[in-house]
C-alpha positions as CSV (number, residue, x, y, z in Angstrom):
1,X,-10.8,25.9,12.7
2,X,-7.7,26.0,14.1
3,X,-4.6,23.6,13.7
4,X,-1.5,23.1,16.0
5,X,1.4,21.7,14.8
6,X,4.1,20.7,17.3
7,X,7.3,19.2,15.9
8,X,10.8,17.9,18.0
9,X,13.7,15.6,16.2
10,X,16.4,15.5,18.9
11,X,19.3,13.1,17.0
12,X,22.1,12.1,19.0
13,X,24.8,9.2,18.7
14,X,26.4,8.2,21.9
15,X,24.8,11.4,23.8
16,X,26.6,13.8,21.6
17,X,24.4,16.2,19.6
18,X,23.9,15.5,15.8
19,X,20.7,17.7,14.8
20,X,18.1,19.3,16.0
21,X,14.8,20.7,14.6
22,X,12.3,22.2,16.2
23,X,8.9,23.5,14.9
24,X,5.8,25.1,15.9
25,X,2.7,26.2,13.7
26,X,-0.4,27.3,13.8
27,X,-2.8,27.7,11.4
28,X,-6.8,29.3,11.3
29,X,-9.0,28.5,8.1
30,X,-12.7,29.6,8.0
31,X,-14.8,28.3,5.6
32,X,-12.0,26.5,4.1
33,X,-9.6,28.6,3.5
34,X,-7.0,29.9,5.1
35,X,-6.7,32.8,6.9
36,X,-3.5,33.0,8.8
37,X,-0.5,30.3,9.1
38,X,2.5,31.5,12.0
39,X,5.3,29.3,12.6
40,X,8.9,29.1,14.5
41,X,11.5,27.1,13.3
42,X,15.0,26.4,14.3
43,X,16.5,24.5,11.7
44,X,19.3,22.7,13.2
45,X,20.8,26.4,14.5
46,X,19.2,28.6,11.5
47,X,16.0,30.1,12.7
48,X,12.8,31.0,10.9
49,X,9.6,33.1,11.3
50,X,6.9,32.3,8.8
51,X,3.9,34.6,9.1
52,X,1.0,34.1,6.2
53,X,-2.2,36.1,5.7
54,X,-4.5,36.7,3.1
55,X,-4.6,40.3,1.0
56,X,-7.1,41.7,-1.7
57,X,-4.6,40.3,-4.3
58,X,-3.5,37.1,-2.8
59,X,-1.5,35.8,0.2
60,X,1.1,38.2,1.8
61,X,4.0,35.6,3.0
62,X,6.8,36.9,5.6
63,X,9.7,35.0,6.2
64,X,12.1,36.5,8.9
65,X,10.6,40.2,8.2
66,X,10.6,39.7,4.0
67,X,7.6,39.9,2.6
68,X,6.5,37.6,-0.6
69,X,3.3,37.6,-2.9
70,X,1.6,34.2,-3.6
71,X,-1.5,32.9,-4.7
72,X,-4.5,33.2,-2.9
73,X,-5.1,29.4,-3.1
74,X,-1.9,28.9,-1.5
75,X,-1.9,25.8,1.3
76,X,0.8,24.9,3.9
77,X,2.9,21.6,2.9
78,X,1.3,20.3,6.2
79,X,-0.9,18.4,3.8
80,X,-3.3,17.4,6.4
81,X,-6.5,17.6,5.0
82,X,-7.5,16.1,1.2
83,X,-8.4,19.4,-0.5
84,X,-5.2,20.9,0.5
85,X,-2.7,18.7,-2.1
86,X,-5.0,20.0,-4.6
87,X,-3.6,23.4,-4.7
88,X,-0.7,23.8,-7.1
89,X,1.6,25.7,-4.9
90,X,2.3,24.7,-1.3
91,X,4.3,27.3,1.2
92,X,6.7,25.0,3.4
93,X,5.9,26.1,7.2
94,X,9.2,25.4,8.5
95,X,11.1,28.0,6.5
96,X,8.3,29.6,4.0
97,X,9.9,28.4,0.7
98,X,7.2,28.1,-2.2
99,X,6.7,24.9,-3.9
100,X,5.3,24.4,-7.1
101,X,3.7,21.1,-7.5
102,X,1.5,18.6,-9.6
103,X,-0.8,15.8,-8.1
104,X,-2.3,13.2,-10.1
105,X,-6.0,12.3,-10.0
106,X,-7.0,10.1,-7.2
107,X,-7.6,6.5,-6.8
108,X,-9.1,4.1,-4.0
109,X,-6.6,1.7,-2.3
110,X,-6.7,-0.4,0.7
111,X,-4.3,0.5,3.2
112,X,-4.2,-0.3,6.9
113,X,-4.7,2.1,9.4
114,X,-4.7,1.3,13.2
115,X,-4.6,-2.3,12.8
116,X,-8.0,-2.4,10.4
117,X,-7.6,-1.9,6.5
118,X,-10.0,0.9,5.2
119,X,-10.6,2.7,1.8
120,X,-7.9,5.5,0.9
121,X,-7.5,7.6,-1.8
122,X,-4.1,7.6,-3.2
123,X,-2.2,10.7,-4.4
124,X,1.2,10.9,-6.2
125,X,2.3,14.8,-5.8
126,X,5.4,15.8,-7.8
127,X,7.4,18.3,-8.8
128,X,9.4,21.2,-5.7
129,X,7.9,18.8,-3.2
130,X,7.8,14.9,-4.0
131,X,4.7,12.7,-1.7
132,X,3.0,9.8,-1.8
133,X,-0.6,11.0,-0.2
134,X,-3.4,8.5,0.9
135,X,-6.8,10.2,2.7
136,X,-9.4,8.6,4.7
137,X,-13.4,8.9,3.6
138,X,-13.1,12.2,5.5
139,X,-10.8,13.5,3.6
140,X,-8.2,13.3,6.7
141,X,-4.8,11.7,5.7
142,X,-3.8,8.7,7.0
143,X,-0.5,7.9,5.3
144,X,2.4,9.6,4.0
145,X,5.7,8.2,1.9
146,X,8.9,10.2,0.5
147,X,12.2,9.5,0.3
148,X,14.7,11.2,2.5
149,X,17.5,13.4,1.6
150,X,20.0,10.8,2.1
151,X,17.7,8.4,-0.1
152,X,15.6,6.5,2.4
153,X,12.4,5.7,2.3
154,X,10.2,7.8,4.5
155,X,6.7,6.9,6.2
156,X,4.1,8.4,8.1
157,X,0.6,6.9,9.2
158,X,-1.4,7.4,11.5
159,X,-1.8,4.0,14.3
């Protein structure tokens, strides 16, 4: 399977340039796990290359030419798929910083997606990386809630 990411955040006021992010991943799994994540990133100016494959021992991760050990159960903070915020240690795509984190057991909710409201289960992931996580029956997610940098509250779903 493979996944593209594409991600642009363009923020002006009054025409002028405030920030600027720009991303660009790709990711292959086979049988469910993953077998190579690449990604681009400029950051606002500061630029990143994220390369991730697996070794005999566990994941080899290169950010900007350094090379990193992690786990072999290792997932990319993309988060899209249910089994993926059960690992305990995420690798952020955008600039390859490893995130240790905790996710509590799952419960059903309602939540409305595209208009109709369906059956979710609901994760709470703390600790590096802080997200409120709710998955379809597939196990695809649906909805996503953090809070900004700046304190805001942040959401994602899909319409």
């Amino acid at each position: 399977l493979e996944v593209r990411i594409k991600v642009t955040v363009d923020y002006r006021l009054l025409f002028i340039p405030i920030y600027r992010f720009e991303h660009d991943a790709h990711e292959i799994w086979k049988d469910g796990a993953l077998q190579e994540l690449r990604t681009t990133t400029n950051d606002n100016g500061e630029s990143y290359d994220v390369v991730v494959q697996p070794r005999e021992t566990g994941m080899l991760l290169t950010v900007n030419g350094e090379e990193h050990d992690v786990r072999r159960d290792a997932v990319p903070s993309s988060l899209w798929r249910q089994d993926m915020a059960r690992s305990g240690q995420l690798i952020d795509p955008a600039d390859g910083e490893v995130m240790r984190v905790n996710v509590s057991d799952a419960k059903w909710v309602q939540v409305t997606v595209r208009g109709a409201t369906i059956r979710a289960r609901y994760f709470v992931m703390t600790g590096d990386l802080e997200r409120e996580l709710w998955y379809d029956s597939a196990g695809m997610l649906v909805k996503v809630r953090f809070s900004g940098d700046d304190g805001s509250e942040l959401q994602f779903r899909m319409l």
